[in-house]
N, C-alpha and C positions, 0 to 999 in steps of 0.2 A: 784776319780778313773776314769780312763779313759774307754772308747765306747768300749764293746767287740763286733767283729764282729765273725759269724760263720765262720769257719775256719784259727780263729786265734790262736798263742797260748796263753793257758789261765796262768796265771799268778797265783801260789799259796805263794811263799811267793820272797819277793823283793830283789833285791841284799841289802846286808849290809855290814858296815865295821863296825869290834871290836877294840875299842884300848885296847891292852895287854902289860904287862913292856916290852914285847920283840920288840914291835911295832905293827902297826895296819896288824890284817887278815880280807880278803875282801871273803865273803862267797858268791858264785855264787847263781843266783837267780834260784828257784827251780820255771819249770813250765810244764803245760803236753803239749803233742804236740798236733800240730793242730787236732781238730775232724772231720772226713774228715765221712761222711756217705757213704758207696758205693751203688754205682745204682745197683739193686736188678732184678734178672733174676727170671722168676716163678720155678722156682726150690727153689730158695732162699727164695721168698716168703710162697713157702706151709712151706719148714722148719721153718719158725718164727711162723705160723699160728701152727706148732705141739708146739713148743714152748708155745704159749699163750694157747695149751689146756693142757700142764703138770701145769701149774699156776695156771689154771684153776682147778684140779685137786687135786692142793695141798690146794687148798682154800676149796674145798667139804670137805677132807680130817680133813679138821679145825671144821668143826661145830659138837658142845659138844652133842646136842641133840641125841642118839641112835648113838653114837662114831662107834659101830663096823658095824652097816650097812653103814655108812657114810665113813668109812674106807674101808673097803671092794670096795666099788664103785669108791673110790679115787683111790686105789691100782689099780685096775684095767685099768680105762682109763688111768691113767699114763702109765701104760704097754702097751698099743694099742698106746699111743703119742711116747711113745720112738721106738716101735720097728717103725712103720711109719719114723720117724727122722733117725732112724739107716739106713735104705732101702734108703736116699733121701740126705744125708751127705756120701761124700766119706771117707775111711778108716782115713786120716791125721785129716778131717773135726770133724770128730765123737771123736776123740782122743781130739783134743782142746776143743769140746763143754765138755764131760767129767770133766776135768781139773776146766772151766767157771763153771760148774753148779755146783759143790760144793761152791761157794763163792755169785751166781749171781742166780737172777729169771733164768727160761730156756729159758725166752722169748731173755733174754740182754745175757745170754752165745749166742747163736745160733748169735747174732747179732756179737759179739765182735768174734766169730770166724770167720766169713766172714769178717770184720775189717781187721783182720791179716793174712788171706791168698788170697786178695786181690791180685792182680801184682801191685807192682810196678812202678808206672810211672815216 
């Protein structure tokens, strides 16, 4: 396997070709694009930091021991991390981290929404 370097593309499966009665199909090679971090303004940075306290939050939210006082306190800082991240993410921003945080920690939504609205270079 060849030297991946950051920012290249990562390579998940390889070109191939099938032979078929019909004659050979050549399957293009599936890979993701380059992973490009963007340089992070303090704006951008508090959001990630509210981010790492909803994870935070949902981890409190995890321990068995007296569930509902443990819950209760979960529920709550999450709701102080989100409205914080609401107030600190523009209307578009808040709409894709939404989207992100059902699939992703809040920490990697928050990130992967700065990712994608990014400019363009």
């Amino acid at each position: 396997m060849s030297e991946f370097k950051f920012g290249d593309r990562v390579p998940l499966i390889p070109e191939t070709e099938i032979q078929t009665f019909f004659g050979s199909i050549k399957t293009p090679a599936w890979e993701l694009p380059p992973l490009k971090i963007p340089k992070l303004d303090d704006r951008q940075k508090s959001a990630i930091k509210h981010g790492l306290g909803i994870d935070g939050a949902d981890l409190v939210g995890k321990i068995p021991v007296a569930s509902t006082v443990f819950g209760v306190a979960a529920d709550t800082i999450r709701a102080m991390h989100e409205q914080a991240l609401r107030g600190i993410l523009s209307p578009e921003e808040y709409a894709l981290f939404r989207k992100y945080d059902k699939q992703f920690l809040s920490s990697i939504a928050v990130l992967r929404t700065f990712i994608e609205v990014q400019p363009k270079v």
